[in-house]
C-alpha positions in Angstrom: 17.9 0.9 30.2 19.2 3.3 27.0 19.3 2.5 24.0 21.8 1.9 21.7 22.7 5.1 19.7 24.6 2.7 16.8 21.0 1.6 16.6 19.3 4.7 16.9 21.2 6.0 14.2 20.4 2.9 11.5 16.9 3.3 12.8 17.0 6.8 11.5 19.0 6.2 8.6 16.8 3.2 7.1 13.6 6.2 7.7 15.1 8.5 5.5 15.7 6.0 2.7 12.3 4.6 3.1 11.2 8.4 3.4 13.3 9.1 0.0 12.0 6.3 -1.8 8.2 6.7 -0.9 8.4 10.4 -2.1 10.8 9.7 -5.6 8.3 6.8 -6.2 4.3 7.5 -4.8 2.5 5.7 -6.7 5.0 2.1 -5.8 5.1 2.9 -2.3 1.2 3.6 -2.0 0.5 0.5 -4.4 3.6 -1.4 -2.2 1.7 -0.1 1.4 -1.9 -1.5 -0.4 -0.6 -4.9 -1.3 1.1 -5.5 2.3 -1.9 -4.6 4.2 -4.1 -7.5 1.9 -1.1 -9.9 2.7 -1.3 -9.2 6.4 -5.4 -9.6 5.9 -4.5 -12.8 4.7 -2.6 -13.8 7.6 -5.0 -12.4 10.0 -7.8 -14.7 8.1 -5.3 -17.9 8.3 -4.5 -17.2 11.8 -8.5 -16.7 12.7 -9.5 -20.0 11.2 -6.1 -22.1 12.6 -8.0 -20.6 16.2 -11.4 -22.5 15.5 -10.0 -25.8 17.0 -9.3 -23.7 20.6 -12.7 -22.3 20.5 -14.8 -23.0 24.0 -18.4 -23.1 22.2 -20.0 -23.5 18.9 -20.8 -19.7 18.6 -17.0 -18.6 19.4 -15.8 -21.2 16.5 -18.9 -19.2 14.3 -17.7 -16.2 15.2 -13.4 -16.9 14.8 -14.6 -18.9 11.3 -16.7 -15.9 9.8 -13.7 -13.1 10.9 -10.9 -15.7 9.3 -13.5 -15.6 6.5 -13.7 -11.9 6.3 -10.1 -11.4 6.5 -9.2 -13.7 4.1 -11.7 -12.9 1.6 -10.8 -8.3 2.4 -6.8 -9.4 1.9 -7.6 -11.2 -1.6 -9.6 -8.6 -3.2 -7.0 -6.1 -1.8 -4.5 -7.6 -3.5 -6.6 -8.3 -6.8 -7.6 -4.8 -6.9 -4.7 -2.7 -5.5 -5.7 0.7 -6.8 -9.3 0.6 -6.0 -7.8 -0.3 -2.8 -5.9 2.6 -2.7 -8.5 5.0 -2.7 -9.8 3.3 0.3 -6.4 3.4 2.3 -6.1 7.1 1.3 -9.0 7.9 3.7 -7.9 5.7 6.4 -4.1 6.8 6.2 -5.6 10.6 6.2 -7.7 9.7 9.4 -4.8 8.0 11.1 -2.2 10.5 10.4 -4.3 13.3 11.7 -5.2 10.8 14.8 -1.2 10.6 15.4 -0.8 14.3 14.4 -3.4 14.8 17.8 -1.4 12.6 19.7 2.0 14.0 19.2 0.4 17.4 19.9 -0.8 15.6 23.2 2.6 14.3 24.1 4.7 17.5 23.0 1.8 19.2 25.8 2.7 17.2 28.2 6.3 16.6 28.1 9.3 18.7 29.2 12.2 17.2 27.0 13.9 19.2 25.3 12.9 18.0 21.9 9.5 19.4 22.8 9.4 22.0 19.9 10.2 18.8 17.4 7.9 16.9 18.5 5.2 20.0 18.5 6.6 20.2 14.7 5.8 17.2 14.0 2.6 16.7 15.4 1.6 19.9 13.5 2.9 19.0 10.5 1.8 14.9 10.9 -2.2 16.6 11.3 -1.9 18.8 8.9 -1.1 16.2 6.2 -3.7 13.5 7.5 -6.4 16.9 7.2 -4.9 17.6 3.7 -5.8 14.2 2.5 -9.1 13.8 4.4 -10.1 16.7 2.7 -8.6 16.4 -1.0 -10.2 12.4 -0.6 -10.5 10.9 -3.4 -9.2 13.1 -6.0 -5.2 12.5 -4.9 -5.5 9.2 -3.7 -3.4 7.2 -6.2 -0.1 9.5 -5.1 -1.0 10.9 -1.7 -0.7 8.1 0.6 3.2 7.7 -1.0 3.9 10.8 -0.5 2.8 11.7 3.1 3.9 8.8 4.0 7.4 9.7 2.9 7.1 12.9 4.5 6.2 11.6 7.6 8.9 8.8 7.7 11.3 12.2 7.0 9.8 13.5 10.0 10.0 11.0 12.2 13.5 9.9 11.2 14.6 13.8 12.1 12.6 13.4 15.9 14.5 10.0 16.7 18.3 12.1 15.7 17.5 15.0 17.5 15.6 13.5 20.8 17.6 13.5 24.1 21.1 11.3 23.8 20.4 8.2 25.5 23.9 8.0 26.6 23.5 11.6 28.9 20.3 9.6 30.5 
């Protein structure tokens, strides 16, 4: 089935005003980006312990108790201490961009579209940045994160316009 190119095009339009607003403002976005990831830790520790009850054993309830313990307790000091948290998230979002930068290399390899070059771009450019703030960790952390991820929003906003027109498929 293809995909709706109205919706394609408000997919790509909402990336480049996220894209915008995490590069005009890096420190928000990066401290915004820290504060939903202790919210979703929350949730994951609410959802962990509302799971005892369909536990089969004693040591599965253990287990789903201490993790909805773990989460709850990693989401609340995320959220009480949002810049040191930052500093952590730096590292991971620098592993995970060069991790995606890989695997759009990967894909751009083994595809024969003919946004193949785009998506070679991107991967490039995606590992590059991820390397960058791997390696400049923890020095830029408190504007890094916004920034890469603004640019890699940009990025990906540009491969969704430019990838094959779903209604030629």
């Amino acid at each position: 089935m293809a995909a709706n190119p109205t919706l394609r095009w408000i997919t790509a339009g909402l990336l480049l005003v996220a894209a915008g607003l995490a590069i005009a403002l890096p420190f928000i976005s990066a401290t915004v980006l820290t504060l939903a990831i202790g919210g979703v830790a929350i949730s994951a520790g609410i959802a962990q312990i509302l799971r005892i009850g369909s536990a089969a054993d004693g040591r599965s309830k253990l287990f789903r108790a201490l993790a909805g313990v773990f989460y709850g307790v990693s989401g609340f000091w995320i959220l009480l201490n949002p810049v040191a948290s930052e500093v952590s998230l730096t590292l991971f979002a620098g592993l995970l961009l060069l991790f995606e930068g890989v695997m759009e290399l990967a894909g751009a390899a083994a595809s024969s579209s003919p946004a193949k070059g785009l998506v070679l771009v991107d991967g490039i450019v995606t590992a590059i940045l991820g390397g960058m703030l791997v390696l400049e960790w923890p020095s830029d952390s408190l504007w890094a994160v916004g920034t890469i991820l603004g640019i890699s929003l940009f990025f990906s906003a540009v491969n969704l316009l430019s990838g094959p027109n779903p209604n030629e498929a």
